[in-house]
C-alpha positions as MATLAB code, in Angstrom:
seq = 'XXXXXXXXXXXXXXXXXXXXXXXXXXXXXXXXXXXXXXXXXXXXXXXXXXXXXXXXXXXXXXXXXXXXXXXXXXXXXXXXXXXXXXXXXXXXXXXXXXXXXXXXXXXXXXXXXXXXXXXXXXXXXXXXXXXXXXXXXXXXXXXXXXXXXXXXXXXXXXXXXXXXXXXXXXXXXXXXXXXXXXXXXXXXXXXXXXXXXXXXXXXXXXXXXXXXXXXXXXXXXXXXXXXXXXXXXXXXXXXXXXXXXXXXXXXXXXXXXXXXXXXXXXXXXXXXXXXXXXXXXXXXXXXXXXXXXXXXXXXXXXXXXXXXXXXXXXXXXXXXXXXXXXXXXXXXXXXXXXXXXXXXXX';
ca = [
    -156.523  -17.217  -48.331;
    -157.043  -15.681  -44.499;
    -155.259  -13.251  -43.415;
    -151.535  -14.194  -41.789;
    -152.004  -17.655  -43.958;
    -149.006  -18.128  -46.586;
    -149.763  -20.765  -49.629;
    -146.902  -22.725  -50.362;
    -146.428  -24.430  -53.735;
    -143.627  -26.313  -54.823;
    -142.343  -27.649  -58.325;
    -144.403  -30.815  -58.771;
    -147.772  -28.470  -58.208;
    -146.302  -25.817  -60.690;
    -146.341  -28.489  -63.509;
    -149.613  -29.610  -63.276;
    -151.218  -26.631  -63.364;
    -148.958  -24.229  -66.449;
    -149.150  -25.327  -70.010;
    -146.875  -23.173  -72.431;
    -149.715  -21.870  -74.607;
    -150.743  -20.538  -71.187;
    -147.679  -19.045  -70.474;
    -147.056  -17.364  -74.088;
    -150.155  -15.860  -73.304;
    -149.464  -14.622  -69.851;
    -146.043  -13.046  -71.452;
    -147.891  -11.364  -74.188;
    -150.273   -9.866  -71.764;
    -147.478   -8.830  -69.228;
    -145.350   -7.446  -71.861;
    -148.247   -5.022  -73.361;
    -148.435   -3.988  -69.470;
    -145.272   -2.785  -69.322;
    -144.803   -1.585  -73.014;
    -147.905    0.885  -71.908;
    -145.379    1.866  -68.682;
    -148.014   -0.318  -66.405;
    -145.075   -2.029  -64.827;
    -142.722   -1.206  -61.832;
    -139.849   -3.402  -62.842;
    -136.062   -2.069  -61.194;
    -133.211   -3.835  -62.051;
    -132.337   -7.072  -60.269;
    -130.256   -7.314  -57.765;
    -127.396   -9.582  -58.351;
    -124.914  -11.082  -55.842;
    -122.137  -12.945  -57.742;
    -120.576  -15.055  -55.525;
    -117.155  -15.522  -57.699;
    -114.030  -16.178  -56.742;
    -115.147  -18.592  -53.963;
    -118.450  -20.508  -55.975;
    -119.346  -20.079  -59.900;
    -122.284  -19.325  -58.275;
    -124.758  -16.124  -58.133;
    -127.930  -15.001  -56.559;
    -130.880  -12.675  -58.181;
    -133.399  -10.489  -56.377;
    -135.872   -9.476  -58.795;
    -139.135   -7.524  -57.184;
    -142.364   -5.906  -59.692;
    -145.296   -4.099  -59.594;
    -148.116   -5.099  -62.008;
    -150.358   -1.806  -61.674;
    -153.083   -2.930  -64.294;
    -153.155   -6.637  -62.735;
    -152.849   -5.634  -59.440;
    -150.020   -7.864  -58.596;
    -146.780   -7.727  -56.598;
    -144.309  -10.425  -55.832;
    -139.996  -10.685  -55.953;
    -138.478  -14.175  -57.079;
    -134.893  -14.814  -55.464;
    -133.146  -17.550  -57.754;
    -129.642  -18.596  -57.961;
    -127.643  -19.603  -61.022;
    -124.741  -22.586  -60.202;
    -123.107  -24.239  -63.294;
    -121.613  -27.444  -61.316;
    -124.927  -28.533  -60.102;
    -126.249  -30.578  -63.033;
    -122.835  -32.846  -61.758;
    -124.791  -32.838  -58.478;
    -127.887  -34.302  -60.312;
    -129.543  -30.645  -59.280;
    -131.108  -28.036  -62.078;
    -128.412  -25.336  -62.712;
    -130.975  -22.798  -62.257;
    -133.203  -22.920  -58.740;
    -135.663  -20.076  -57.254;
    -138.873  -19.783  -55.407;
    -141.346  -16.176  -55.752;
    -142.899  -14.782  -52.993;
    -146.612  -13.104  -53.999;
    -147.324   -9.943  -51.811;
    -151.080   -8.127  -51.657;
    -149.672   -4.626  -52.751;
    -152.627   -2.508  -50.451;
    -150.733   -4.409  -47.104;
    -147.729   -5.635  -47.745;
    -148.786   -9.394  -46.373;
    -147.121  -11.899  -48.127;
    -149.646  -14.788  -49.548;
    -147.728  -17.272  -51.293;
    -144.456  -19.247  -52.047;
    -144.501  -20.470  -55.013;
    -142.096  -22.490  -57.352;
    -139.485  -20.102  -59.300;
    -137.366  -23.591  -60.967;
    -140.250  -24.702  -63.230;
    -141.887  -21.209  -63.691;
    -138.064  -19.756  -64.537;
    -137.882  -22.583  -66.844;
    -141.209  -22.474  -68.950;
    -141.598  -18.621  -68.528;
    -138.233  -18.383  -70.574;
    -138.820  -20.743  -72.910;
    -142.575  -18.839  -73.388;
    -140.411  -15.410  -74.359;
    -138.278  -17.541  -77.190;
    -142.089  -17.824  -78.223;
    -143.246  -14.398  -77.903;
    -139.789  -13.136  -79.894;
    -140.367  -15.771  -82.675;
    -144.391  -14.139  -82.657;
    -143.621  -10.883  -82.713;
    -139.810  -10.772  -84.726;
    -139.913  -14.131  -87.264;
    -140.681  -13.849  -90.765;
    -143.885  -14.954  -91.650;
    -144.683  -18.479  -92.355;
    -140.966  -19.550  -90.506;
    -140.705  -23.128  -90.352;
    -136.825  -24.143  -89.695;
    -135.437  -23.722  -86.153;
    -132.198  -24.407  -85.227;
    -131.377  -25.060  -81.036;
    -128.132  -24.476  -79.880;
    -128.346  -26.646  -76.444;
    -130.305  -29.746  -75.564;
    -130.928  -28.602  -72.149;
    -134.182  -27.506  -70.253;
    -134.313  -24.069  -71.601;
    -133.092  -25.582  -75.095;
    -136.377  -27.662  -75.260;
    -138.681  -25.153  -73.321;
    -137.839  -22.809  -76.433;
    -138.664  -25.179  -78.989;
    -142.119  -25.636  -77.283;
    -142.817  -22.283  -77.344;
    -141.804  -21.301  -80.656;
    -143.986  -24.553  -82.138;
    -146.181  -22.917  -79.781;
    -146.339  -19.523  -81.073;
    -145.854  -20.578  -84.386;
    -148.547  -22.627  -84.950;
    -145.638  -26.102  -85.786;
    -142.453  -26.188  -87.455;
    -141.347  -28.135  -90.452;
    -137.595  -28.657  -88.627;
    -135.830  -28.604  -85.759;
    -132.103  -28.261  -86.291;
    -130.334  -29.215  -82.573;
    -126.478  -28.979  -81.322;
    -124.975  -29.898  -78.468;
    -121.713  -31.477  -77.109;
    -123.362  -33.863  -75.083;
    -124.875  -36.791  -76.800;
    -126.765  -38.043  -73.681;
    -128.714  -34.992  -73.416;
    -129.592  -35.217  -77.623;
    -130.666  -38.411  -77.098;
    -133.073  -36.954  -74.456;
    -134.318  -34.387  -76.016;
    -134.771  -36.467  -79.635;
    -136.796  -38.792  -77.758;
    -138.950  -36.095  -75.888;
    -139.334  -33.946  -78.874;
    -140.897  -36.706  -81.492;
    -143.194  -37.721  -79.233;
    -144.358  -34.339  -78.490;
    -144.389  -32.965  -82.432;
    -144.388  -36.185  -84.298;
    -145.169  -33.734  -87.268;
    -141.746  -31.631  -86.678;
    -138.556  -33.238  -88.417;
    -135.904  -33.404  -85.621;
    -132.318  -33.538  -86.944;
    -128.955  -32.859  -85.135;
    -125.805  -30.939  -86.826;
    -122.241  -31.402  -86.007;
    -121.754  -27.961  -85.832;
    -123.040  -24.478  -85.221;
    -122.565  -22.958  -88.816;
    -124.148  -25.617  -90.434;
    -127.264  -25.796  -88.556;
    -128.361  -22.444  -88.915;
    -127.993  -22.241  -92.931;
    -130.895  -20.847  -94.117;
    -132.561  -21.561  -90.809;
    -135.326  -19.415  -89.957;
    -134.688  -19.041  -86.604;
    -131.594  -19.343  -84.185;
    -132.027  -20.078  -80.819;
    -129.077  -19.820  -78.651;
    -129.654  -21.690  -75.325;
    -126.525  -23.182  -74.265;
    -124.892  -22.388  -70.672;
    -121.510  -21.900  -72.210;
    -119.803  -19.378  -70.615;
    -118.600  -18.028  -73.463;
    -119.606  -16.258  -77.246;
    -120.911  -19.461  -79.311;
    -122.423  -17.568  -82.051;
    -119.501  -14.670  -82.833;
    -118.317  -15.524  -86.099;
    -121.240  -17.274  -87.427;
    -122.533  -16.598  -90.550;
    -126.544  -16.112  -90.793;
    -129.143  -15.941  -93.937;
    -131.269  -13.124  -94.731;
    -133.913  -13.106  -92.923;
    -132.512  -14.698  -89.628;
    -134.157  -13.902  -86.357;
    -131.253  -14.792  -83.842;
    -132.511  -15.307  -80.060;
    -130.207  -14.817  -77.673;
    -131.700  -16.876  -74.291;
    -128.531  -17.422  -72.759;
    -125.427  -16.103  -75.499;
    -122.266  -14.433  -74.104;
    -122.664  -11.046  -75.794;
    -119.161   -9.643  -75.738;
    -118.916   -7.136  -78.857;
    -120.796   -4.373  -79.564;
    -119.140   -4.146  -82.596;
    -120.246   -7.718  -83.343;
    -123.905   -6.599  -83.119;
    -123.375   -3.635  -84.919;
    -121.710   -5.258  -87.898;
    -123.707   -8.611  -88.024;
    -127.329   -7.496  -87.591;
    -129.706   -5.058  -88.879;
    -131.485   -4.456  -85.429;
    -131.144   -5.682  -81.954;
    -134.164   -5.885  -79.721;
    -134.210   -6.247  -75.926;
    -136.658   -6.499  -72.968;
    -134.633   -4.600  -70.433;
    -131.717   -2.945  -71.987;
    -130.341   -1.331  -69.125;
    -130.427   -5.009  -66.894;
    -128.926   -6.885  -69.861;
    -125.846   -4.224  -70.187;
    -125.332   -4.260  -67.024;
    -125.497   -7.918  -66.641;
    -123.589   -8.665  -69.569;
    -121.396   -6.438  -68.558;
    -120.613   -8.213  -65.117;
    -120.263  -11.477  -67.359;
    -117.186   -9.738  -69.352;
    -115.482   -8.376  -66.642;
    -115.184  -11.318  -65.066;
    -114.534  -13.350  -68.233;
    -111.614  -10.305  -68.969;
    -109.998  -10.485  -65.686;
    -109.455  -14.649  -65.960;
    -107.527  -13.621  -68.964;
    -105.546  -10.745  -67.786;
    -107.136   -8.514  -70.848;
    -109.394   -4.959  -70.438;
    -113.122   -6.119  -70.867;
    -114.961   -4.422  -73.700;
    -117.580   -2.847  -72.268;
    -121.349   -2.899  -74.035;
    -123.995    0.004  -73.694;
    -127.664    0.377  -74.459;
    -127.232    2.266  -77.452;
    -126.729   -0.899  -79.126;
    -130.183   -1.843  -78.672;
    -132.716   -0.679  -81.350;
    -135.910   -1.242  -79.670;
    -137.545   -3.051  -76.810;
    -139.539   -5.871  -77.204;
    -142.444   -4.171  -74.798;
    -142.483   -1.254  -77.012;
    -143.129   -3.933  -80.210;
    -145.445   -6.169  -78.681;
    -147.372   -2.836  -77.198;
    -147.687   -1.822  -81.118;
    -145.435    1.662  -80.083;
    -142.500    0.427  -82.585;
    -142.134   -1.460  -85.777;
    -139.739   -4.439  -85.148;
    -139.490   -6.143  -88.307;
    -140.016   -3.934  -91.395;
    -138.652   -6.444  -93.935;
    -138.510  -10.318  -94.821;
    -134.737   -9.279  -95.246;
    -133.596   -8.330  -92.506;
    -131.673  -10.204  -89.725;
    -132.147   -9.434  -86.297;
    -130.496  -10.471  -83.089;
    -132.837  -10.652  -79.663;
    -131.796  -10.739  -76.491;
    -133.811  -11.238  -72.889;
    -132.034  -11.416  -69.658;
    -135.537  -12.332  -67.703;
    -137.557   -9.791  -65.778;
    -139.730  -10.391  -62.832;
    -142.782   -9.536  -63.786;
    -142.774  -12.202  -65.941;
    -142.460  -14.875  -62.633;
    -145.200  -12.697  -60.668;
    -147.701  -13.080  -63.420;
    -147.210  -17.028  -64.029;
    -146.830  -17.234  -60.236;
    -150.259  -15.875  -59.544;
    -151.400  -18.035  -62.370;
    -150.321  -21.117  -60.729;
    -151.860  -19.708  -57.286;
    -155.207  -19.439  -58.904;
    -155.194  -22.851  -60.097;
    -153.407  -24.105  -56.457;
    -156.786  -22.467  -54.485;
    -158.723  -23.893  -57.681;
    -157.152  -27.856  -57.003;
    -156.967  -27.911  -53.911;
    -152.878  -27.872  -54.736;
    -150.303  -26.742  -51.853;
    -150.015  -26.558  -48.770;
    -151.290  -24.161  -45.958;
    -148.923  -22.301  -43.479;
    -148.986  -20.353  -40.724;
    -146.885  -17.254  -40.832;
    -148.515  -14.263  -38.955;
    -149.526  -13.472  -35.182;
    -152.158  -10.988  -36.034;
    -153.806  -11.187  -32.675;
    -150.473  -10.413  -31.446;
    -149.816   -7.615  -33.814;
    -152.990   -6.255  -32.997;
    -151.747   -6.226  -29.349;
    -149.192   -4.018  -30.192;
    -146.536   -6.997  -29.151;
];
């Protein structure tokens, strides 16, 4: 790209261009950069937007030192829009050159938030699972409910069964369809109910936009890895008395957010929130993936993982879909700087 030139590349271009064994990858590699403190990755800023709209909006900047990368991804989370016949989640991720400062890209954040999150379902089930897991059980038939199945098959090398729940039977109908024809090899079956789908389930995957705790309660095998993509987490004392270990990517982000999440919920109900803290978290998943901690020490154990997203992870698959953009012939080409005039001193 010249100088002053901006790249932009929307949704449709995203797709053709990231496949999720790419992706899982791309985590992996990301996550040993910033498990070897190669990463620049604050905490997001987030701009909730309730009373007025159940709405918020993210600003999430990194630094990839080792890759040489630097880019921020602004996306906004609104629950009614799927009524609206628009994705709940939306954002776009602006690539800078880190020497200048010059922005070159625009790139898609709705796909890339969507297949990015499913890829770390993957890289948990890699990197926490027992060996040889085979039964998964969804909670959600949504995007980021199928997205994780991908990447765990992914990961996993194929699964014997996917277990799947959800209150809408439109959207299992969808995702039934979808998933046979993608892993005619995986069993697909749905369950009535929460508890009964993850008996003696290798892996839980909680992906449904609820609002609220759908897991608290639940009773899980040994052995369980539990991944939380989008689980209410209201109880430490739930964590602490259900699970053996809890792993995070960002512990301090996902207290804090979860912590804005229970104020909220505490305040609709005139109650005092319970408030979480990172001591609750056992290890991070950089740390395990970068070989500096253990994770799993026994086929026994049941562990609960939780990611609230981080931005390197959209700056890496962002670049990756740039590449393949200048590579295609994808996107389009915008102005955006006057250097003659800057040069000017105008």
């Amino acid at each position: 790209m010249k100088p002053g030139k901006i790249l932009f590349i929307g949704e449709k271009e995203a797709k053709q261009v990231l496949t999720m064994s790419r992706v899982v990858d791309l985590m992996e590699k990301v996550f040993i950069e910033y498990g070897n403190n190669q990463v620049v990755n604050p905490e997001k800023l987030h701009l909730s937007l309730r009373p007025h709209v159940d709405s918020y909006l993210n600003s999430m900047p990194s630094f990839l030192i080792e890759s040489g990368l630097m880019g921020v991804k602004l996306v906004g989370c609104t629950k009614m829009n799927p009524s609206r016949g628009l994705p709940t989640t939306i954002g776009v991720i602006v690539l800078f050159t880190p020497e200048t400062g010059v922005p070159y890209a625009i790139v898609d954040g709705t796909f890339i938030t969507a297949i990015r999150t499913g890829a770390m379902t993957g890289l948990q089930a890699k990197y926490l699972a027992r060996k040889n897991s085979s039964v998964l059980t969804v909670i959600g038939a949504g995007a980021q409910g199928y997205t994780s199945m991908q990447a765990i098959q992914t990961a996993l090398g194929g699964l014997r069964e996917v277990r799947l729940v959800d209150i809408n039977p439109a959207m299992i109908e969808k995702y039934l369809e979808r998933g046979k024809q993608e892993f005619p090899e995986t069993e697909f079956v749905v369950k009535d109910d929460i508890q009964t789908a993850a008996e003696d389930a290798d892996i839980v995957a909680s992906c449904a936009n609820a609002g609220k705790p759908l897991l608290q309660g639940i009773e899980f095998a040994k052995g369980t890895l539990v991944i939380s993509v989008s689980e209410c987490i209201q109880s430490a004392e739930w964590i602490k008395n259900t699970f053996d270990m809890m792993v995070a990517d960002f512990p301090e982000c996902l207290v804090m957010r979860g912590n804005q999440e229970n104020l909220w919920a505490a305040q609709q109900k005139g109650e005092e929130p319970v408030m979480l803290s990172v001591e609750m978290i056992d290890e991070t998943l950089g740390e395990i993936i970068a070989g500096r901690k253990k994770g799993r020490i026994s086929d026994d154990q049941i562990i609960f993982s939780a990611t609230v997203g981080m931005s390197m992870e959209d700056v890496i698959a962002a670049q990756e879909v740039y590449l393949h953009a200048l590579e295609k012939g994808l996107g389009k080409e915008l102005d955006f700087m006057d250097l003659d005039d800057s040069r000017q001193g105008k």
